[in-house]
NUPA-346879 format. One record per residue (C-alpha): z, x, y. Coordinates in pm, whole numbers, plus 32768, in hexadecimal, padded with zeros to 4 digits. Layout:
ZXY;...
REM end
This chain:
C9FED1C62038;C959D1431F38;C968D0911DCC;C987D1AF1D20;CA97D2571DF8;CB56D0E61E00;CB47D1141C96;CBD0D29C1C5A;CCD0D2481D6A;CD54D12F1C62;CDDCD1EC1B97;CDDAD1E119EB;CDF8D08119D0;CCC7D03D1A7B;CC1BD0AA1917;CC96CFA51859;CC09CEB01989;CADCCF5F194F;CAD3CF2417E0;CB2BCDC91829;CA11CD9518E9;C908CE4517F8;C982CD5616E0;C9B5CC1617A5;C829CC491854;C78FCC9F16F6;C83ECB631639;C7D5CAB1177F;C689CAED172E;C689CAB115E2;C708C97615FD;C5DAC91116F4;C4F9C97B161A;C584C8B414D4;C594C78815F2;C428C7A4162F;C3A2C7DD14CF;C490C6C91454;C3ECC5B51567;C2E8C4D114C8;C253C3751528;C33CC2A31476;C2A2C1681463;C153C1D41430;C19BC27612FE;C273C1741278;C147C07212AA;C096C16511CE;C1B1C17710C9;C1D6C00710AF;C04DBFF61066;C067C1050F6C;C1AFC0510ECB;C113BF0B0EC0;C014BF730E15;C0E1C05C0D1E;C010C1600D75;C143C2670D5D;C041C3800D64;BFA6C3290E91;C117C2DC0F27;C183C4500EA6;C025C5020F37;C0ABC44F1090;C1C7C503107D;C152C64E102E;C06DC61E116A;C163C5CD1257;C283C6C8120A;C372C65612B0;C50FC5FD1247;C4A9C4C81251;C39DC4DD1160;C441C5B91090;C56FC4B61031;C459C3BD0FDA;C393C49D0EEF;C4DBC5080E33;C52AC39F0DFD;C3D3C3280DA9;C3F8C42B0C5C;C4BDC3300BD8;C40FC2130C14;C3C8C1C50ADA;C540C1CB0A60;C56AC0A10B54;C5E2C05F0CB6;C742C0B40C87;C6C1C2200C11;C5E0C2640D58;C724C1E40E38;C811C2EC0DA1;C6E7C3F40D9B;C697C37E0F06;C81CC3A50F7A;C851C5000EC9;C711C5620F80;C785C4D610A3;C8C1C5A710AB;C7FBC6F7107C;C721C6A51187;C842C646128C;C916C799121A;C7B6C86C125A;C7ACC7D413AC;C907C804140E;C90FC94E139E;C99FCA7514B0;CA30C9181580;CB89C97B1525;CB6CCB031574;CABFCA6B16CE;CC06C9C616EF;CCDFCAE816AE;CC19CB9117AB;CC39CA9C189D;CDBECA92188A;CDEFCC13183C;CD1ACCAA195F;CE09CC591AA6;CF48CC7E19D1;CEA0CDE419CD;CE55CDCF1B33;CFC4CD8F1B5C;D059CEAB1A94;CF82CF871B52;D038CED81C8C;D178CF301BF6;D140D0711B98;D0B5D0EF1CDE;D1C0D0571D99;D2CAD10C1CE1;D216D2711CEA;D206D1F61E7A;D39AD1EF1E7C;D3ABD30D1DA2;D335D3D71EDD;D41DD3001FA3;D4F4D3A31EDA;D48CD50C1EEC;D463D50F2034;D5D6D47E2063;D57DD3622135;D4B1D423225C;D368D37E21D3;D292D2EE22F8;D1E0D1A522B8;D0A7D290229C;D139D3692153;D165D1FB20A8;D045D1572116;CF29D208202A;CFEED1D01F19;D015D09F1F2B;CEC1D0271F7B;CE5BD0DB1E61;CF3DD0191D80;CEC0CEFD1E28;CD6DCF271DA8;CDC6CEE11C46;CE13CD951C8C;CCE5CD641D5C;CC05CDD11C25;CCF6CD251B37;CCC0CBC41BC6;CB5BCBEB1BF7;CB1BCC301A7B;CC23CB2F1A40;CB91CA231B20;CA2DCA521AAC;CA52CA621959;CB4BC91E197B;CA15C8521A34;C8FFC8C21936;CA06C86717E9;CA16C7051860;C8B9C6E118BD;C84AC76B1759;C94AC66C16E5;C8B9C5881781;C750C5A316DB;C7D4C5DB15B6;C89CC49915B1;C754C3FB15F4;C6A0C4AA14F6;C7C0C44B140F;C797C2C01463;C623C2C61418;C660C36212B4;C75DC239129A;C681C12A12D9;C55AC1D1122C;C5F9C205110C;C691C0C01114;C545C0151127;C480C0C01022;C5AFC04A0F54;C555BEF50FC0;C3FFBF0D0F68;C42EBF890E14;C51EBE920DA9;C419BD8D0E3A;C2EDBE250D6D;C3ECBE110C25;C44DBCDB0C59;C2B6BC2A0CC1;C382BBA90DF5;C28BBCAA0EF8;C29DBC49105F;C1B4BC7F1177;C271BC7112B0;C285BD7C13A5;C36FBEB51398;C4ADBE36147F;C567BF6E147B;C595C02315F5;C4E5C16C1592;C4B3C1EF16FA;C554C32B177C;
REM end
């Protein structure tokens, strides 16, 4: 037998499964994709902010940004707008910014994470469903069923669960992983954002250090 006959022999709820998979594999994607766009070498471009920023050369701070599209890069060109309204102006710019960016990346997580708990509670109900049409012909047949009358049905019910947990399980293990990367991404903006912040306020103020970035941007 194969896939596709496991999957008729399910029975209706095995659509939904279906549906649950479709969804959870193209937000799966998606997020991988966001992930990979959204990577950029942190420190190297934050050397190259902190030359531009020392120098006040916001333009050529802004044309980095444009170049490197990234989330990263993005926060730091919305906050250098308002540069010239002052530090405390780019940090508010830079944190509204930040929030976009972090809601863009973490959009479809929580749909991933319906998935992940939805799909073998589906598995189950098809579980329970088939086992009761299996002692419905219990019932019809007034108790003379051999172990052979019950037995399709019920592996057939069975196979919801199989397909429920697999959907379930994967989209579980991918949901944290994308967490994962995002939470990383999401501590780089952090200290990026924090820094340029840093620099500013040290340009304002003629108090412009030269020691090296100390912020853990690997990952």
């Amino acid at each position: 037998m194969n896939l596709l006959d496991m999957f008729l022999k399910g029975g209706v709820v095995m659509w939904p499964i279906l549906l649950c998979s479709i969804i959870g594999l193209a937000i799966i994607i998606d997020k991988y994709l966001v992930i990979r766009r959204a990577r950029t070498n942190v420190p190297n471009f934050m050397i190259k902010i902190r030359g531009f920023l020392k120098k006040k050369d916001v333009s050529g701070a802004n044309q980095l940004c444009l170049e490197e599209k990234s989330p990263i890069a993005n926060i730091v060109r919305k906050g250098l707008r308002k540069y010239k309204y002052g530090h405390e102006r780019v940090k508010e710019a830079i944190e509204n910014a930040g929030r976009q960016e972090i809601s863009k990346l973490e959009k479809g997580l929580p749909l991933l994470a319906t998935i992940a708990g939805v799909a073998p509670m589906l598995g189950f109900l098809g579980t329970v469903t088939g086992m009761v049409s299996a002692f419905m012909i219990l019932q019809e047949l007034q108790g003379a069923a051999t172990p052979s009358d019950l037995a399709g049905g019920i592996w057939e019910a069975l196979i919801t669960t199989v397909f429920g947990l697999i959907v379930g399980i994967a989209a579980l293990i991918f949901y944290n992983d994308i967490l994962g990367s995002i939470n990383k991404l999401v501590a780089q903006m952090e200290a990026v954002s924090t820094d340029v912040v840093d620099v500013i306020e040290e340009t304002a103020t003629g108090n412009v250090k030269d020691d090296e970035i100390e912020i853990d941007l690997e990952g």
